[in-house]
C-alpha positions in Angstrom: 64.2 2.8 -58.7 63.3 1.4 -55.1 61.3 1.1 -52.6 62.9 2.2 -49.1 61.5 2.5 -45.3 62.6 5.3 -42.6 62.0 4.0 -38.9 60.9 6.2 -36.3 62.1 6.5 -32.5 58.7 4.5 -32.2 59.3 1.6 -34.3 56.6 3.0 -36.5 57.4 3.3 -40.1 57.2 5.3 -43.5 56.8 3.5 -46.7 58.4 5.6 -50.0 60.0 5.3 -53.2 61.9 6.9 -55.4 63.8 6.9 -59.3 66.5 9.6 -57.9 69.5 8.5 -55.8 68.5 7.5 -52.2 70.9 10.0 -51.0 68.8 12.6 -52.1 65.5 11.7 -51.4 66.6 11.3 -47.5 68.1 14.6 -47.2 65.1 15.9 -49.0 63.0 14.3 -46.0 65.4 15.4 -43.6 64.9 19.3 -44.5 60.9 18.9 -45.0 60.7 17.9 -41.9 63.0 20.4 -40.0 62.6 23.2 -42.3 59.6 25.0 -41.2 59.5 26.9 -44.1 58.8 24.2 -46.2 55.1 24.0 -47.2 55.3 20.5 -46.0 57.1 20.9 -42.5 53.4 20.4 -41.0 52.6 17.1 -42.7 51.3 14.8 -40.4 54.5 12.4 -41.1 57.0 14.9 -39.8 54.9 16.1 -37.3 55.0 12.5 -36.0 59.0 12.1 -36.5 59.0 15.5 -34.4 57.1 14.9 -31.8 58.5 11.7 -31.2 62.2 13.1 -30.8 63.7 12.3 -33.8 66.6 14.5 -35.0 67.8 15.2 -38.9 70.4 11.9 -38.3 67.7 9.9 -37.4 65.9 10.0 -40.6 67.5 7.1 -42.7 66.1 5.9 -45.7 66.9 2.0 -45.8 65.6 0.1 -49.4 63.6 -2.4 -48.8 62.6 -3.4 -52.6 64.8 -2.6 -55.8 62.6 -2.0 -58.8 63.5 -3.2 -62.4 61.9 -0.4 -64.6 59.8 -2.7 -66.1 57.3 -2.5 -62.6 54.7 0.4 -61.0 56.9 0.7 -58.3 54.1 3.3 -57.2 52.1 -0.5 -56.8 55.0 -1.7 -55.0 54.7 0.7 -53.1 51.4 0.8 -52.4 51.7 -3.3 -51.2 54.3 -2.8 -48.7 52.1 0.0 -46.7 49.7 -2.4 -46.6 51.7 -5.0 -45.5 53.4 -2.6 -43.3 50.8 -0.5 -42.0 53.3 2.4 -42.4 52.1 5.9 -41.3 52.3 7.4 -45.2 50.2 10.8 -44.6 47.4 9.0 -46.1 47.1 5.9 -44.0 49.4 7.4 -40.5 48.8 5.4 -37.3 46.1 8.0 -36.1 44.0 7.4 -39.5 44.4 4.1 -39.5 41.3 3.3 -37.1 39.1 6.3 -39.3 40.1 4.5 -42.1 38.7 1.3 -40.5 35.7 2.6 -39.7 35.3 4.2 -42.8 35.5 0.9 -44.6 33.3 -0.7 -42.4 30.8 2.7 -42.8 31.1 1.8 -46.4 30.3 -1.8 -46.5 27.3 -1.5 -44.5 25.8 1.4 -46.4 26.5 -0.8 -49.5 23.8 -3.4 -48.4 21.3 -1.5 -47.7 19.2 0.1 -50.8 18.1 3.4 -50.8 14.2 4.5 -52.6 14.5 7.6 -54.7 11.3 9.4 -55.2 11.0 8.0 -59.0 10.1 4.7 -57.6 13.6 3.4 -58.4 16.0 2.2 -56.2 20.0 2.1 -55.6 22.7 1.0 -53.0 25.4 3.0 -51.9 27.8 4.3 -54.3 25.6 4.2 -57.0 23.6 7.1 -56.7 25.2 8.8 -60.2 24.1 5.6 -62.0 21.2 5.5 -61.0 20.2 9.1 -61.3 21.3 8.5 -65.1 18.7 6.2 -65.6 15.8 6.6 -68.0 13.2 6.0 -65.8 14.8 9.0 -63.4 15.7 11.2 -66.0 11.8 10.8 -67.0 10.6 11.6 -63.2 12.7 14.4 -63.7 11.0 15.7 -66.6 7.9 15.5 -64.9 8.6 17.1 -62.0 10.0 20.1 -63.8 6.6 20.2 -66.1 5.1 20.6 -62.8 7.2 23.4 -61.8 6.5 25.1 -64.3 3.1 24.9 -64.5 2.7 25.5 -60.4 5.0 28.7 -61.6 2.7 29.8 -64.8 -0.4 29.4 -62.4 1.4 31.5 -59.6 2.6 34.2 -62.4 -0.7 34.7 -63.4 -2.4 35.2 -60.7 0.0 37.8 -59.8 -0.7 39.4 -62.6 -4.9 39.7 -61.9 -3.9 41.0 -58.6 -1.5 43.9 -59.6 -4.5 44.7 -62.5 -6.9 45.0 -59.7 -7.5 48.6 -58.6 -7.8 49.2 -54.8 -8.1 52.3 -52.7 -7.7 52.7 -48.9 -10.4 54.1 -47.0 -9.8 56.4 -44.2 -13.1 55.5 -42.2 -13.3 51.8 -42.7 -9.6 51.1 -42.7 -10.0 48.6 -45.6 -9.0 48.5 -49.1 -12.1 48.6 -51.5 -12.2 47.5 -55.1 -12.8 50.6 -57.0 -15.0 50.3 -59.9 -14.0 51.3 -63.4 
């Protein structure tokens, strides 16, 4: 179990791990990013590694951390990206500043407190709790009372007016009532 880095031609770097022989887990890198038909050859990692000029020797998996089995190496992992800042598909160098923004998106939408139509209020990431709330769920309720009786009312006066017997006269060019 480890923890290793591969270095691109740009001094950027991946972050992985593995439980298999390192051996195996660089020549597995080496034809999903040259192999275009693997399903991953257009990962955004190898994409990078291409585009920068690296070449199937260039791809080196060096181990940076040896895991006892006893720790998430996936959590080891995980800290040296951060630390790193490596370009891991999820967090590459051209996510890196969305992700930034995204965080900072986030952080600012969290202060500021939304007013839901019940006449209770939530922040930011807590719209499923607070739509699970009693005095929501009861809002609801009414609302859908209403609906239903806006529909009974419409319903019904559909029904008087398909009970209504009209004729079309030629002369006037109206519809009368006719009288039964």
């Amino acid at each position: 179990m480890s923890v290793y880095i591969i270095k691109s031609k740009n001094h950027q770097i991946y972050v992985g791990s593995t439980t298999r022989k390192l051996k195996k887990r660089q020549d597995e890198h080496r034809s999903e990013c040259f192999n275009s038909a693997r399903a991953s050859y257009y990962n955004p990692l190898y994409t990078h590694f291409r585009t920068c000029g690296m070449t199937a020797k260039d791809i080196k998996c060096e181990i940076i951390v040896k895991c006892d089995p006893t720790i998430n190496m996936l959590e080891m992992e995980a800290k040296w990206i951060k630390h790193i800042g490596s370009l891991n598909s999820k967090s590459s160098i051209l996510d890196l500043a969305k992700e930034e923004k995204r965080k900072l998106k986030y952080q600012t939408q969290g202060k500021v407190i939304q007013k839901c139509l019940c006449g209770g209020t939530w922040t930011y990431g807590h719209t499923t709790r607070h739509k699970r709330t009693k005095l929501h769920i009861m809002w609801l309720e009414e609302e859908n009372q209403k609906k239903l009786k806006y529909l009974h009312i419409v319903n019904a006066t559909k029904e008087k007016i398909k009970t209504i017997p009209l004729h079309y006269d030629e002369t006037k060019k109206i519809f009368i009532k006719e009288d039964i």
